[in-house]
C-alpha positions as CSV (number, residue, x, y, z in Angstrom):
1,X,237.3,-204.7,222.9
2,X,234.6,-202.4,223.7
3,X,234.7,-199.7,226.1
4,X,233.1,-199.6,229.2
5,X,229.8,-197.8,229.1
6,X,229.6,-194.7,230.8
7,X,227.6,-194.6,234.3
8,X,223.9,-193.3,234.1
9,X,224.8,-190.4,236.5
10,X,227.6,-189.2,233.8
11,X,225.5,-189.4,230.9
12,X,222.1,-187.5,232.1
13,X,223.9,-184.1,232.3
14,X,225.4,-184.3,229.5
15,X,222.0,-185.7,227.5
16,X,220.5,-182.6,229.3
17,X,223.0,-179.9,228.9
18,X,222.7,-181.1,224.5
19,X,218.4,-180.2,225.5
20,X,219.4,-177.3,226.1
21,X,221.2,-176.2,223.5
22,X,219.2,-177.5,221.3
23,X,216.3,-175.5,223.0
24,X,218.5,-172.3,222.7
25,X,219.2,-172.3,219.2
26,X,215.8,-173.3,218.6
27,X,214.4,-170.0,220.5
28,X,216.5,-167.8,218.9
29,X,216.8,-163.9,220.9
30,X,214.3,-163.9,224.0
31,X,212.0,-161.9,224.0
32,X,210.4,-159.6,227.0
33,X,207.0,-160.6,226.2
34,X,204.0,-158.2,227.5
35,X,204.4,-156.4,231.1
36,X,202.1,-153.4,231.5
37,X,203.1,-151.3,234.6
38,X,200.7,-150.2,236.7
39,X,198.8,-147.3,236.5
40,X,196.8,-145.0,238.0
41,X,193.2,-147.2,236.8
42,X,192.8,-150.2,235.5
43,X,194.3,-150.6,232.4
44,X,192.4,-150.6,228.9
45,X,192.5,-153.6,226.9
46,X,190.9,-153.7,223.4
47,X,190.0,-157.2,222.8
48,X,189.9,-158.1,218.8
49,X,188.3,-161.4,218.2
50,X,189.1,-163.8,215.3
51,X,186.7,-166.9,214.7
52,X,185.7,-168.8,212.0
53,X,187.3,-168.7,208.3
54,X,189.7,-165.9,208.1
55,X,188.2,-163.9,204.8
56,X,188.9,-161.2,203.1
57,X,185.9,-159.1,204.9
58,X,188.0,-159.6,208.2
59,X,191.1,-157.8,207.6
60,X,189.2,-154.7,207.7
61,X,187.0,-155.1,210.9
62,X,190.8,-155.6,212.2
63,X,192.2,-152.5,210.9
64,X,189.6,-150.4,212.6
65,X,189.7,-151.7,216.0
66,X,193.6,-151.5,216.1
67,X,193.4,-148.1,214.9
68,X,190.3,-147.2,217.4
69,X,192.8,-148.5,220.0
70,X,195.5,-146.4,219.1
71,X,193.5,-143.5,219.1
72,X,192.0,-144.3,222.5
73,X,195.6,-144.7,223.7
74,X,194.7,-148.6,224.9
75,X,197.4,-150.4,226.9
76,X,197.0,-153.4,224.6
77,X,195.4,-155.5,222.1
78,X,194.4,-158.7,222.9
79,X,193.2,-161.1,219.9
80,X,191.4,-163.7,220.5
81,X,192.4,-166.1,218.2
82,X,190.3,-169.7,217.2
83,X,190.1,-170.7,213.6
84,X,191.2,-173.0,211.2
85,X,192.5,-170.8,209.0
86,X,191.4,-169.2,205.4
87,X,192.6,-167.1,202.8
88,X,196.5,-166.1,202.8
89,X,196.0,-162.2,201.2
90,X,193.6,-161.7,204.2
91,X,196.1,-163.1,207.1
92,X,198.9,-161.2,205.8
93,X,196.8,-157.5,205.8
94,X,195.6,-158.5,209.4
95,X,199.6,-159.7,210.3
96,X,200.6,-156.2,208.9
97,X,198.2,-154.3,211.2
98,X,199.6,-156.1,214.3
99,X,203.0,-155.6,213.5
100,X,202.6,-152.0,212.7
101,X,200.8,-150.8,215.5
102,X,202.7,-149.2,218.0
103,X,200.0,-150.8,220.9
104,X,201.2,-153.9,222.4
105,X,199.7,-157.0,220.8
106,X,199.1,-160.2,223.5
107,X,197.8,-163.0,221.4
108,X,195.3,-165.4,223.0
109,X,194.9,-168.9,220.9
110,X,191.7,-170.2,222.7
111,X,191.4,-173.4,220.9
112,X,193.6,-173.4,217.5
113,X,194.9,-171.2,215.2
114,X,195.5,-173.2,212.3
115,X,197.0,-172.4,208.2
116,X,196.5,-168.3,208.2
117,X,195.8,-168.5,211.6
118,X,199.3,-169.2,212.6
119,X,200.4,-166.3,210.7
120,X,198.3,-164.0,212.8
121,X,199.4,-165.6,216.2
122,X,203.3,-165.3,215.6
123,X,202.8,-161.6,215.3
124,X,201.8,-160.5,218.6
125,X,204.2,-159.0,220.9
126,X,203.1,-162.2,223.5
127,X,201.6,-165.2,222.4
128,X,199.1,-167.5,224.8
129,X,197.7,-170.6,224.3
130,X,195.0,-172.3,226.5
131,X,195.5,-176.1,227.1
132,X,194.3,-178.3,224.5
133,X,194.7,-175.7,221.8
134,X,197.0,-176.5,218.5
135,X,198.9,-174.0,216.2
136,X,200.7,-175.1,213.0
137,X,200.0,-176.7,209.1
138,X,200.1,-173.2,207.6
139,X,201.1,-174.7,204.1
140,X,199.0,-172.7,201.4
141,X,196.1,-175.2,199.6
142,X,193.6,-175.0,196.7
143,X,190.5,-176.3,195.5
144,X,192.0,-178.9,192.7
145,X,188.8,-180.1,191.0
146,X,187.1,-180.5,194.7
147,X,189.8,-182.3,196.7
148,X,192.0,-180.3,199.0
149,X,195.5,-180.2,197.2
150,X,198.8,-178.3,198.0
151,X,199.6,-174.9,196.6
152,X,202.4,-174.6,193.9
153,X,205.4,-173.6,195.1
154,X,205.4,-169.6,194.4
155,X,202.5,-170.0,197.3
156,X,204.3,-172.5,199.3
157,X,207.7,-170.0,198.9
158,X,205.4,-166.8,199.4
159,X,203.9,-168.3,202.7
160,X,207.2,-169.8,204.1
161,X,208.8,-166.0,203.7
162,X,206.0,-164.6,205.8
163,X,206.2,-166.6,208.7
164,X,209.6,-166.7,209.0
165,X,209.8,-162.7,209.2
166,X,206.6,-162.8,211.5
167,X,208.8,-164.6,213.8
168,X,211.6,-162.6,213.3
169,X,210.3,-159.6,214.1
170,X,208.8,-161.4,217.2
171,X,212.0,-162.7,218.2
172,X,210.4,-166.2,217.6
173,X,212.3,-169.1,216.1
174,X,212.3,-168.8,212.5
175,X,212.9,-172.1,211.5
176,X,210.0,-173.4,213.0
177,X,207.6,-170.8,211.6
178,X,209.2,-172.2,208.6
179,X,207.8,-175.8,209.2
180,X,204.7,-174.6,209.7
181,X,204.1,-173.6,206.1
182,X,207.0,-176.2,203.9
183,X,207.3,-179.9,204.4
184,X,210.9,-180.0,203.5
185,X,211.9,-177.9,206.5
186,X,213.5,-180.4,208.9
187,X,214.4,-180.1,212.4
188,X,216.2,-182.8,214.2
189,X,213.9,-184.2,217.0
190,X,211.3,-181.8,216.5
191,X,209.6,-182.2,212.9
192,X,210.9,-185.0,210.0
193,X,211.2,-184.0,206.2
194,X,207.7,-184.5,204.5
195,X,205.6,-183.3,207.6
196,X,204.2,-180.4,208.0
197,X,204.6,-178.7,212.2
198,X,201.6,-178.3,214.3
199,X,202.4,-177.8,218.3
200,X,200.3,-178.4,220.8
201,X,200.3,-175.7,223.8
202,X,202.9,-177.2,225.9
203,X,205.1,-178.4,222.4
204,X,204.8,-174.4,221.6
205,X,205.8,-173.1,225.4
206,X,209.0,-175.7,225.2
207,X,209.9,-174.8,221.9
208,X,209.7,-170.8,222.8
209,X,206.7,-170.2,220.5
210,X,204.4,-169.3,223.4
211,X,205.2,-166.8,226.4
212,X,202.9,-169.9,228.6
213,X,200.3,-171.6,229.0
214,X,197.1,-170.1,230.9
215,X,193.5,-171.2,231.0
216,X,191.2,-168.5,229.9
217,X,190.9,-164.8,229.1
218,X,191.6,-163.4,232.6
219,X,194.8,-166.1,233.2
220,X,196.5,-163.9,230.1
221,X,195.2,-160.3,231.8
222,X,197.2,-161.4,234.9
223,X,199.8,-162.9,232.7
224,X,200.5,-159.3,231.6
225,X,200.4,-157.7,235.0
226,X,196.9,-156.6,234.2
227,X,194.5,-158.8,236.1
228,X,191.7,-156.0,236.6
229,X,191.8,-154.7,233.4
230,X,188.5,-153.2,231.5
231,X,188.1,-155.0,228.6
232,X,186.6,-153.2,225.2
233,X,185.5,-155.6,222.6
234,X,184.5,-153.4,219.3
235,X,181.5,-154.6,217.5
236,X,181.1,-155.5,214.1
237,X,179.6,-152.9,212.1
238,X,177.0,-153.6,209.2
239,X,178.8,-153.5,206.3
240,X,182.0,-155.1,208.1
241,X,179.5,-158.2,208.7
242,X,178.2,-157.7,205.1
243,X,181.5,-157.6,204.2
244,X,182.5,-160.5,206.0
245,X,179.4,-162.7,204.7
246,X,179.4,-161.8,200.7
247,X,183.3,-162.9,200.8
248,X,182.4,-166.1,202.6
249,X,184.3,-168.5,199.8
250,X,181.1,-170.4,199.2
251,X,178.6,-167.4,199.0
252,X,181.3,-165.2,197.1
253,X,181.7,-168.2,194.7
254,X,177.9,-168.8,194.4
255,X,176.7,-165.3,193.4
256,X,179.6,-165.1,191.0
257,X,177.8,-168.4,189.4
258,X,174.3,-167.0,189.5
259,X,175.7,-163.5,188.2
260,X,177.4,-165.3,185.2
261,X,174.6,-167.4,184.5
262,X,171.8,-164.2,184.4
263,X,173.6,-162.6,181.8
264,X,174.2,-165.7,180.1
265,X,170.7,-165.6,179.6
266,X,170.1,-162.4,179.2
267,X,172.2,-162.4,176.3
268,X,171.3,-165.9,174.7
269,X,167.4,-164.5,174.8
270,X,167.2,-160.9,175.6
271,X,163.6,-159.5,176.4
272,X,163.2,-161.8,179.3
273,X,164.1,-158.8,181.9
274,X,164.4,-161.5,184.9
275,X,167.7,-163.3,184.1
276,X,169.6,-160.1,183.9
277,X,168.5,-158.5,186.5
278,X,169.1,-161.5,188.7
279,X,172.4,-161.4,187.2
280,X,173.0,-158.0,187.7
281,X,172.1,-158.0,191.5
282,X,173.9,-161.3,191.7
283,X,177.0,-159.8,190.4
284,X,176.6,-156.1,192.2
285,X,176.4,-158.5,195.9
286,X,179.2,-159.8,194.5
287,X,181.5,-156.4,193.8
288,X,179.4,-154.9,196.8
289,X,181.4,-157.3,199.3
290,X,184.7,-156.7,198.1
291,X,184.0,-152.6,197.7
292,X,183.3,-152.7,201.8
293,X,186.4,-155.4,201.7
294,X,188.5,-152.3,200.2
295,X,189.6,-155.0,197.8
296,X,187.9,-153.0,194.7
297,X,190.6,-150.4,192.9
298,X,190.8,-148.7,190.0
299,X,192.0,-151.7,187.8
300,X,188.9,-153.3,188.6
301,X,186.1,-150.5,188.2
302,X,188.3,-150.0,184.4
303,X,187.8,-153.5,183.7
304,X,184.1,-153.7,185.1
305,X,183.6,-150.7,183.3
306,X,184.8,-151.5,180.1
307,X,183.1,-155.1,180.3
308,X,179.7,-153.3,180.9
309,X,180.0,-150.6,178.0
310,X,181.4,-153.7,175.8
311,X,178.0,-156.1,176.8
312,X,175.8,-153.0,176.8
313,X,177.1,-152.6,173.3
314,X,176.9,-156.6,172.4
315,X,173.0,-156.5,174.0
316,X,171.5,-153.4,172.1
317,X,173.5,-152.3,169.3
318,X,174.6,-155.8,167.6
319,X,172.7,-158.3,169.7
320,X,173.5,-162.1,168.6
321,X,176.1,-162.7,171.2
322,X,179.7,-162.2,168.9
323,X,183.6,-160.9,169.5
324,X,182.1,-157.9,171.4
325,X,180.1,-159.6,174.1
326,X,183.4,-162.2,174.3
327,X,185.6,-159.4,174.7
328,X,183.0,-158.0,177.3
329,X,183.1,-161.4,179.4
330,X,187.0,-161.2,179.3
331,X,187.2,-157.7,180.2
332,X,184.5,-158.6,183.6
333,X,186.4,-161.6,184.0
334,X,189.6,-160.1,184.8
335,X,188.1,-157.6,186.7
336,X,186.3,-160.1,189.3
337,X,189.7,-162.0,189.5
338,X,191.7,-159.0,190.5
339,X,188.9,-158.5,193.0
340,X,189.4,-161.6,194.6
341,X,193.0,-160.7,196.4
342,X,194.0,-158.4,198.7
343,X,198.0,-157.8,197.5
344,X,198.8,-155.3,194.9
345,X,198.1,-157.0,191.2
346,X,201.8,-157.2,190.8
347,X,202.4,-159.3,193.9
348,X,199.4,-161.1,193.6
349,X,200.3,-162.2,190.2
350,X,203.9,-163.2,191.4
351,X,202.8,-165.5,193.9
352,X,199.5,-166.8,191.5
353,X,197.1,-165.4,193.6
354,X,195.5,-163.6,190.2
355,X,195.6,-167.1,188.1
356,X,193.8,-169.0,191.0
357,X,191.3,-166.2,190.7
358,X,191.0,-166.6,187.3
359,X,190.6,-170.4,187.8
360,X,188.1,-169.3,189.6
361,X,186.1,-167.6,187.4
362,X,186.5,-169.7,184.6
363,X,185.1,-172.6,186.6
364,X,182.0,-170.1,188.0
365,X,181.8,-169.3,183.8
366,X,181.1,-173.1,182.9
367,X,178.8,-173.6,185.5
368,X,177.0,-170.9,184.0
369,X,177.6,-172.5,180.4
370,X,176.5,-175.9,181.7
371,X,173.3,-174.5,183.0
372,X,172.6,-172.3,180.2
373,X,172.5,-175.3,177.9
374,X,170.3,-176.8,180.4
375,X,167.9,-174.0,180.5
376,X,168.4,-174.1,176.3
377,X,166.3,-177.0,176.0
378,X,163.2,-175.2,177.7
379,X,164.0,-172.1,176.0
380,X,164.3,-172.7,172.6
381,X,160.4,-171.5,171.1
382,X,161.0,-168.3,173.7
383,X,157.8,-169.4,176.0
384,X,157.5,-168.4,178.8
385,X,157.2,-171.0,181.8
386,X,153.7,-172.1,182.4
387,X,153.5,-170.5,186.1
388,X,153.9,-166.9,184.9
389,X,150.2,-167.5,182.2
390,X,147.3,-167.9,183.0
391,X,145.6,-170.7,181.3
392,X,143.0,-171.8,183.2
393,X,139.2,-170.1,181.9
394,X,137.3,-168.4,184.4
395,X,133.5,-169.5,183.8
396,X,130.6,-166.8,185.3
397,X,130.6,-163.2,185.6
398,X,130.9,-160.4,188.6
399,X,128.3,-158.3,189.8
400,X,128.3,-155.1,187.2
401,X,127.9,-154.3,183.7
402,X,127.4,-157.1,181.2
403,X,130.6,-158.7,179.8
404,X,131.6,-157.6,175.8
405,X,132.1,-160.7,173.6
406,X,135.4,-160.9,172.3
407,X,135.9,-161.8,168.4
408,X,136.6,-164.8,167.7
409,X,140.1,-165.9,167.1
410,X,140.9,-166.7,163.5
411,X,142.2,-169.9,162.2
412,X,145.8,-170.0,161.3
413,X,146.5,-173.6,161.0
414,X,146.3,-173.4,156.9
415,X,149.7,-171.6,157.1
416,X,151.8,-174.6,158.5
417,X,154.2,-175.4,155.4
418,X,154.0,-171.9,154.1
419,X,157.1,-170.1,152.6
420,X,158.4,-166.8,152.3
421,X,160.8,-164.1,153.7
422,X,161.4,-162.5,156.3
423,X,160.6,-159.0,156.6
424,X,162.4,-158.1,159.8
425,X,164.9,-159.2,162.0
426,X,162.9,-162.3,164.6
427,X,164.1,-161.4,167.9
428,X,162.3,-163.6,168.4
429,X,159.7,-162.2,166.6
430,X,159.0,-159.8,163.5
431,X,157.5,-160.1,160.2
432,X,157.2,-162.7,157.5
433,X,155.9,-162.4,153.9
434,X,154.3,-165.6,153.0
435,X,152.8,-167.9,150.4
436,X,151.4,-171.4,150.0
437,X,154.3,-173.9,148.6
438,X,155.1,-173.0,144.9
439,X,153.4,-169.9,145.0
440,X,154.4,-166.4,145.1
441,X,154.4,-165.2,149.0
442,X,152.3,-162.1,149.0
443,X,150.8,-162.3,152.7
444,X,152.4,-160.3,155.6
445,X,151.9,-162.1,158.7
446,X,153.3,-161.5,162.7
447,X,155.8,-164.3,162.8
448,X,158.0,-165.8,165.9
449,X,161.0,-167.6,165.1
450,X,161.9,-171.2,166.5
451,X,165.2,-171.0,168.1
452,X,166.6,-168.1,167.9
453,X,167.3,-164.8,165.9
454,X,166.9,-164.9,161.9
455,X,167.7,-162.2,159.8
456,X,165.7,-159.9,157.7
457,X,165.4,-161.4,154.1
458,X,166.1,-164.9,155.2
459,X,164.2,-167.7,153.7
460,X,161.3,-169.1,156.4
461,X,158.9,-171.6,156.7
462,X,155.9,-172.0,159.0
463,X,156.5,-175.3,161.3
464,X,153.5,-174.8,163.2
465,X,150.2,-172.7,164.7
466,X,149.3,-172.0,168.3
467,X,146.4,-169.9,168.4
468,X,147.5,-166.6,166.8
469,X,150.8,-167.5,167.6
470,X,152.7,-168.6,163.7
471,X,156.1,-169.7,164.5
472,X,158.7,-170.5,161.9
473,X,162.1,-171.5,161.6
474,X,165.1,-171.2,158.5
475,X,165.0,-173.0,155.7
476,X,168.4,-174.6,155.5
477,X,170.2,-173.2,152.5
């Protein structure tokens, strides 16, 4: 026999009373929030904005403007926070400034504050969200071949650790920072196993993520007691918004590519000038970005340095393109992916930050290889493309003295099939000793080779005559 089910009116207190508690243990310590007490003026608000992808040439815009309001003695810093997120090295220097700074930090999420943006939110001494906006799915991702996949679990580990002491040191509930970032964090009726948390503003004020829940800019100044405050908003300097757009992940990623590929070039035909120094100011946008990004140390300008000397070396003391100009490539390679993370080498290595940069390179390297043998097959007799000569005749003359006659242009086509040796290196061109077929080669002629380079005293023949122009390739041995 059953038991009699308890009346409604007995069970509602005690279905709210379990809320509760679940609410408290949820919340963790409470925290006091942001207060300021009046003054004698209106209080000074520095006002840091965060928009768009958080990347590396943000972290130090953010720096400075905490550090111009400590020195200003500001009543608080108030970042405005809308963005879906970006790199993890960058949202843990910008998380670091905020926690350090001995200014009181109100966080403002405007519309969301997705991924790294989460990070950034949970360290603010207050945290405010406007209606509608979202905060959450902070796990770490990749590119994996051009989809969107998960990070491995160093990253996914790495990530989880940071939130969880953000919102610790924010007296914020730790295990749901952790669901933010690790889909096997579970928390009985707010997030399942296998999902990842994102809160909505009025999920986040219930759940004690958020200090409320206010409409704009001037709901949070009167929030903190501070309704008529002046509010400073620092502007972007130039080389912050250089900064900022040459380690954009597309434009970072495509001047790495072009870089690569100039030198490429450069090194499978030297003498063209163009290609390398396209490369060259591909690849010095490239470093100039992350030098303003203070992401550029002494590791790097060793490797870059050594990779220089080592091509230099590969380009005009034993050109041909052997171990020396590999080991250069190597030694620039390593160098561009310590450049691409903000953590210490050590640490960045530890959580694979320094393999996904090297991934990164590798992938920017056979684009370059791909189009290099691409650009091979126009290449190979060393022309030059048909727009840069002029081969049009220009009939008539100008008004002024009478035009000179030029000689005229020999016949060379009775060398095609002619043999001999040749008497310099072809890079890509030189000279050639040759003869008719079966005879003794006793006629020194300006040669160009086919392809590529041929070596003094190798065996040529003449494949065919453009003009003046005699061009000959190896005969196979």
């Amino acid at each position: 026999m059953r038991p009699a089910p308890r009346p409604l009116l007995l069970r509602l207190p005690i279905a709210l009373v379990g809320l509760l508690l679940c609410v408290l243990a949820l919340s963790g310590p409470a925290r006091g929030g942001v207060r300021l007490a009046p003054g004698p003026g209106p209080a000074q608000i520095h006002r840091v904005p965060i928009s768009g992808t958080v990347e590396l040439g943000l972290a130090p815009f953010v720096r400075r403007a905490v550090a111009e309001a400590e020195a200003s003695g500001a009543d608080a810093i108030l970042v405005d926070v809308d963005t879906f997120g970006g790199r993890v090295d960058a949202a843990t220097q910008i998380r670091d400034a905020l926690l350090e700074t001995d200014v009181p930090v109100v966080v403002f999420v405007s519309r969301r504050a997705i991924s790294a943006g989460a990070l950034i939110s949970l360290a603010g001494d207050a945290l405010y969200m406007a209606p509608g906006a979202s905060m959450g799915a902070a796990t770490p991702v990749h590119d994996a071949g051009g989809e969107i996949d998960a990070a491995d679990e160093k990253m996914i580990s790495y990530m989880r650790a940071e939130l969880r002491a953000t919102a610790e040191a924010t007296g914020r509930p730790a295990r749901l920072a952790e669901a933010m970032a690790d889909r096997d964090v579970e928390i009985e009726g707010v997030i399942a196993a296998g999902k990842l948390l994102t809160v909505t503003a009025a999920e986040a004020q219930t759940l004690g993520l958020s200090d409320g829940t206010v409409d704009d800019q001037a709901a949070v100044l009167a929030a903190i007691g501070a309704p008529d405050a002046q509010v400073h908003t620092p502007a972007l300097t130039w080389g912050e918004r250089l900064a900022r757009l040459l380690t954009e992940p597309a434009v970072s990623g495509a001047l790495l590519s072009l870089g690569l590929l100039g030198l490429a070039l450069e090194l499978y035909h030297p003498g063209l000038g163009l290609p390398g120094a396209v490369g060259a100011g591909c690849l010095g946008a490239f470093l100039m970005g992350h030098v303003a990004a203070d992401l550029v140390g002494w590791e790097e300008v060793l490797l870059f340095g050594l990779g220089g000397i080592l091509l230099g070396i590969e380009l005009f003391v034993t050109p041909g393109f052997g171990v020396v100009g590999v080991l250069g490539l190597l030694s620039l390679g390593a160098g561009l992916a310590l450049s691409m993370t903000a953590l210490p080498p050590a640490e960045a290595w530890s959580v694979g930050l320094v393999v996904e940069g090297l991934q990164i390179v590798v992938l920017s390297m056979g684009a370059a290889a791909t189009a290099l043998m691409l650009a091979a097959l126009v290449l190979p007799r060393g022309r030059l493309p048909r727009w840069m000569v002029l081969d049009r005749r220009i009939d008539g003359t100008a008004a002024g003295p009478a035009p000179v006659t030029p000689p005229p242009t020999p016949d060379l086509s009775h060398l095609v099939g002619w043999q001999g040796v040749a008497l310099t290196d072809l890079r890509l061109s030189g000279h050639a000793r040759l003869g008719p077929p079966g005879a003794s080669p006793t006629e020194v002629v300006d040669v160009v080779s086919q392809r590529t380079y041929i070596d003094q005293n190798t065996l040529v023949v003449v494949i065919f005559v453009e003009g003046t122009r005699v061009v000959v390739d190896a005969l196979p041995r």
